[in-house]
N, C-alpha and C positions, 0 to 999 in steps of 0.2 A: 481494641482495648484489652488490655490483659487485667489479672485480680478483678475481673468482675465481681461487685458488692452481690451480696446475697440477702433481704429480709430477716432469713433463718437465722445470719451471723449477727445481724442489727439488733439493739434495741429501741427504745423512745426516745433516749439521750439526745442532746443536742446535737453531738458528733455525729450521730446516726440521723438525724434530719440533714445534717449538711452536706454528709454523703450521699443520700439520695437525689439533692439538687444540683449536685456536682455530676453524678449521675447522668441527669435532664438536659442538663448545660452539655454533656460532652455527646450525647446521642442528637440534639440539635443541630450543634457545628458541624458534627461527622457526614451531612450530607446522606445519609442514609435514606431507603426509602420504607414506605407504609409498614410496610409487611416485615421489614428487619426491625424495624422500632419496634411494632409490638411481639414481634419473638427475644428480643432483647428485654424487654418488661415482662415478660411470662417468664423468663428465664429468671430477670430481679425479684419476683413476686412469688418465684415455686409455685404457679398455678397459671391456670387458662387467665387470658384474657380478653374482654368483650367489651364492642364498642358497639351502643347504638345509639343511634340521631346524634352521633357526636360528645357522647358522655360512656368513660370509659368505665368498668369496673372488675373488678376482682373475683374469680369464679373459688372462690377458696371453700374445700370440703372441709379442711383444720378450722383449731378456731383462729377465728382473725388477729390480724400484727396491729400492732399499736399505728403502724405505716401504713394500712392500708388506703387510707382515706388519701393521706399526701399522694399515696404513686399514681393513685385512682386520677384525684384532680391536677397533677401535672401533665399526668398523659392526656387528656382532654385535652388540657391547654395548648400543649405541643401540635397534638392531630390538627386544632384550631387555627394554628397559627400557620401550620404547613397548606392548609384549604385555602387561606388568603391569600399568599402566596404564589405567585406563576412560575411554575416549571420552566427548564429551559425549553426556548422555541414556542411558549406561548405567545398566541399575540397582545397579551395583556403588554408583555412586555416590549412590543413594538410602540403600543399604544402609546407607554410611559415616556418612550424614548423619543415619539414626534409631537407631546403632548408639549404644550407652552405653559399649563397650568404646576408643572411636576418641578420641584427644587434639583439642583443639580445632582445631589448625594443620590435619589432614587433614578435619576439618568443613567446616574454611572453605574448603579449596578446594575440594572437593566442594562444598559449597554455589555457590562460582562458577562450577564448570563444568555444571553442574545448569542456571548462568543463575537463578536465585533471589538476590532481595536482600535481603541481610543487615542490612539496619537494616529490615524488615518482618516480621511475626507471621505466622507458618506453622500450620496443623493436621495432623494426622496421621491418616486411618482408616482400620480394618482392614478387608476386604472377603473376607470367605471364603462356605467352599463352590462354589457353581457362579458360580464366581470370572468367564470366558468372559462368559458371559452380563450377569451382573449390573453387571462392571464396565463394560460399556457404558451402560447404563442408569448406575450414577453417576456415571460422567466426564459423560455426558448430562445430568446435573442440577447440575450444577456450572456456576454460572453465573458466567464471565469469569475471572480470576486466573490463576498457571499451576500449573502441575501435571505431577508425574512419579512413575513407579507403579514399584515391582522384585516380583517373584513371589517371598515363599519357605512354601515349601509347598505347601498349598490357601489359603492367605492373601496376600494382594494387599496391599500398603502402598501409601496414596496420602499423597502430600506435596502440601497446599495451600495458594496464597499468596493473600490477594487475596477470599475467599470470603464467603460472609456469616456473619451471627452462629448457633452450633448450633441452636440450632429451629428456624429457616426452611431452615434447610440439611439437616437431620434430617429434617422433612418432606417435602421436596422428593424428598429419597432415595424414605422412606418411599411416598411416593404412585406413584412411579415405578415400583418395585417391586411396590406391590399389584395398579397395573394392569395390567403385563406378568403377574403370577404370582395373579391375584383369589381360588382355592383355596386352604385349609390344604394342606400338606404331608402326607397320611397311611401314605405307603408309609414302610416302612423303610430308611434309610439316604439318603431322600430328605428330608432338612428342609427346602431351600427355600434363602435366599440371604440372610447375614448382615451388616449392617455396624456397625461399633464406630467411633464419633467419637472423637476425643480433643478435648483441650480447644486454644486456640489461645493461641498462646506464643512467647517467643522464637525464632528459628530454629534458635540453640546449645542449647537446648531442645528440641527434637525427638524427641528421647529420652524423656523426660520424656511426649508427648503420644502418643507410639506407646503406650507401656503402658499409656496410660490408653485408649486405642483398644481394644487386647486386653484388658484388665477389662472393657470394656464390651458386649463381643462375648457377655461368661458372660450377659446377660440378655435377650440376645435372645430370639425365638424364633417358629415357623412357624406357632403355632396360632391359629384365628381370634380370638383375645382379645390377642393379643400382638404386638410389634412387631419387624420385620424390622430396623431403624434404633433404634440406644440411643445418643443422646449424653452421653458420660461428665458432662459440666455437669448433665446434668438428674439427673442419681442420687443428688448429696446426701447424705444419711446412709446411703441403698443403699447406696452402695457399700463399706460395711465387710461387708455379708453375701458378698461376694465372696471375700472372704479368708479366710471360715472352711474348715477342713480337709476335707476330700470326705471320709476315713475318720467324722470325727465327726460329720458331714452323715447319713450311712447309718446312722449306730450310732444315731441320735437317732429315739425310741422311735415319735412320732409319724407320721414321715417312710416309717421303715420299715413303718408298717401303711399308710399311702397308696402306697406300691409295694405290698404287697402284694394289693391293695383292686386297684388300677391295673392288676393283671395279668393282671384277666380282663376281657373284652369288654364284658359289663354295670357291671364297676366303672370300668372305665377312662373311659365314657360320663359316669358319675356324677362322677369325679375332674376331668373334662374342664369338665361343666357348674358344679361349684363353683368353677372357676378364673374363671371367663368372669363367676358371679352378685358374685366378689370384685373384679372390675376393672371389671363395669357398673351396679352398686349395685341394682337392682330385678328382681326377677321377668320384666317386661315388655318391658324393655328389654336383658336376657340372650336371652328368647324370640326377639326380632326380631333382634336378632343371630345366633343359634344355629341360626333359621328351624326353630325348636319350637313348641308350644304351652308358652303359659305355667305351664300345669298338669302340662308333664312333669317343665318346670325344677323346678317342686316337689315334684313325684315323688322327681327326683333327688338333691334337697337335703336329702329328709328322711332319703334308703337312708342317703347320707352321716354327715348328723348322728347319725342311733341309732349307725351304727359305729363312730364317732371319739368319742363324746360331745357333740358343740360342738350350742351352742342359736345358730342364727342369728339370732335375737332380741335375743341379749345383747349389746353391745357388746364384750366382751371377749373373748366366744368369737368372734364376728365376727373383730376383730383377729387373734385365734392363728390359723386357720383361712388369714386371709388371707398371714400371714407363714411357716404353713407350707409353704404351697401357693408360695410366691415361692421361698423357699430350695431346694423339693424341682427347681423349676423352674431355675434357675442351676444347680445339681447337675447335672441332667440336659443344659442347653446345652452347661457346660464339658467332659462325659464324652463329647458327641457331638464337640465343638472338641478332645477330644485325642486320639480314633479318626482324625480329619483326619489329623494327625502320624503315626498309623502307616504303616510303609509295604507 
C-alpha cells in the first residue's frame, strides 16, 4: 500500500470514516499475517496497539481521536474473523473439502488454499488405527502428486492429487505395510494398521470418495490371509455385503455358530485355517502360507466341515463357506472400526 491514511491527518467526517474502512477492507484482502496487521494499525493509530481475549485497543498517551473506537472495533473484528478461518495446510480445510455437508463455494476455496487444482481428479483414503506409524509409511508410498491429511478420530483422511491408478497404489501401500508389520496381529485390541482407498473422482467429489474409503476399510483386515490395503475399485459386487445390517449379520444362523465355534482356542485355529484354505484354494498352498503341515490344514477343515455341514468338495458348499466366512469377517473389522470411535 502506498499514502498510508494516518488518524493525525483524519478527522470524524465521513470521508474520514470511509477511509478507515477502506483501510480494513484493503489490510484484509492483502493476505497479510497477525503481526503485519497490527504494525500496520499502530502505524494508522500513531500509537501501540493491544489485543487481549481478542478485543483490540488503543495504547494512546495523546488525547484520543474521534476514530478511536472505530479502528479499535474493526481490528477486533478483522483478528475475529482471521481465528475462524484455516490457514493454508490446515486440516480444517481438508475437513471442508471431504465433508458432504459444505456448499460447493466453501469446497472451492478450500480446495485453493489446500493449493490442489480443481480441473484434476483427487482420491481419498482412510488410514486408521495406529494411524502415527502407518501414516508415514503411506505418505511414503505415495509416489509424487500432492497431498494433505486432517486426523478425525483414529482415522487419518488423505486427499490425493496426482497418484497412480488403485492397484499399484494399493499395493504399494500394502507391501509397505507388510514389511514394516511381516506378523498377523494376535493380541487383542492390537489389529494392526488399516487403509480404505476410495475411488478417484472429481475433486467436488471428494465426498463421494471419502466414503467409499470408509466402506473399504469394513474389509480389511490383519490376519495372515488378508489384506491391510482394500481399494474400494476392486470390491465390485463386495461391496453390497458391506451394507448389510451388523444386527442381521449376528442373528444369521450360520455366522452365529462360527462365533461360537471361534471362541474357543482349538476352534478359533480351525475358523482361522478355513478362512486362509477359502482365499488360497489348495491344501498346500494354505500350509505354506500358515507354515503348517498340509495334513493339519486338513485336520482343520474336516473339525470344520462335520460342525457346520459344508463338504469342501462341493462347489456350492465351497462357495457358502467362503461367503460366510467373508461377511462374519467385515462384521468383525467394522465392530473393531467402531470401538476406534469410542472414547
Amino acid at each position: 500500500m502506498t499514502g498510508r491514511p494516518r488518524l493525525a491527518e483524519l478527522g470524524s467526517d465521513p470521508g474520514s470514516v470511509l477511509t478507515v474502512l477502506r483501510y480494513f477492507d484493503a489490510l484484509a484482502d492483502g493476505g497479510r499475517g497477525t503481526e503485519d496487521i497490527l504494525a500496520a494499525v499502530a502505524e494508522l493509530a500513531g500509537c501501540p496497539v493491544v489485543v487481549d481475549a481478542g478485543i483490540a485497543r488503543l495504547e494512546r498517551r495523546s488525547p484520543a481521536h474521534p476514530l478511536d473506537e472505530l479502528v479499535a472495533d474493526r481490528l477486533s473484528r478483522l483478528l475475529a474473523r482471521r481465528a475462524a478461518v484455516p490457514h493454508l495446510g490446515d486440516p480444517a480445510l481438508v475437513e471442508v473439502v471431504i465433508s458432504g455437508k459444505e456448499d460447493r463455494v466453501d469446497r472451492g476455496r478450500a480446495i485453493r488454499l489446500l493449493g490442489f487444482d480443481e480441473s484434476r481428479d483427487v482420491r481419498v483414503l482412510a488410514v486408521s488405527a495406529d494411524v502415527r506409524a502407518t501414516l508415514r509409511l503411506v505418505l511414503g508410498a505415495l509416489s509424487g502428486g500432492r497431498v494433505a491429511t486432517a486426523t478425525l478420530g483414529r482415522t487419518v483422511a488423505v486427499l490425493y492429487q496426482g497418484g497412480p491408478a488403485a492397484r499399484p497404489l494399493g499395493d504399494a501401500i500394502e507391501a509397505a505395510i507388510a514389511t514394516a508389520y511381516p506378523a498377523p496381529r494376535t493380541r487383542p485390541g492390537d489389529r494392526g494398521s488399516w487403509v480404505g482407498i476410495g475411488s478417484e473422482t472429481g475433486i467436488f467429489a471428494a465426498p463421494k470418495s471419502w466414503s467409499e474409503a470408509l466402506g473399504a476399510l469394513r474389509f480389511a483386515s490383519s490376519t495372515g490371509y488378508g489384506r491391510h490395503v482394500i481399494a474400494y475399485e476392486r470390491l465390485g459386487v463386495l461391496e453390497l455385503l458391506a451394507r448389510l445390517p451388523a444386527e442381521r449379520i449376528a442373528a444369521n444362523r450360520d455366522i452365529a455358530r462360527i462365533n461360537e465355534i471361534a471362541a474357543t482356542g482349538a476352534g478359533a485355529l480351525d475358523v482361522s485355517t478355513v478362512e486362509a484354505f477359502c482365499v488360497f484354494g489348495t491344501l498346500r498352498r494354505t500350509a505354506e502360507e500358515m507354515h503348517v503341515h498340509h495334513s493339519t490344514v486338513a485336520a482343520r477343515l474336516a473339525h470344520l466341515s462335520e460342525r457346520m455341514g459344508w463338504d469342501f468338495d462341493d462347489p456350492m458348499d465351497r462357495f457358502t463357506a467362503t461367503l460366510t466366512l467373508m461377511v462374519r469377517r467385515i462384521s468383525l473389522s467394522a465392530a473393531a472400526l467402531a470401538a476406534d470411535d469410542l472414547p
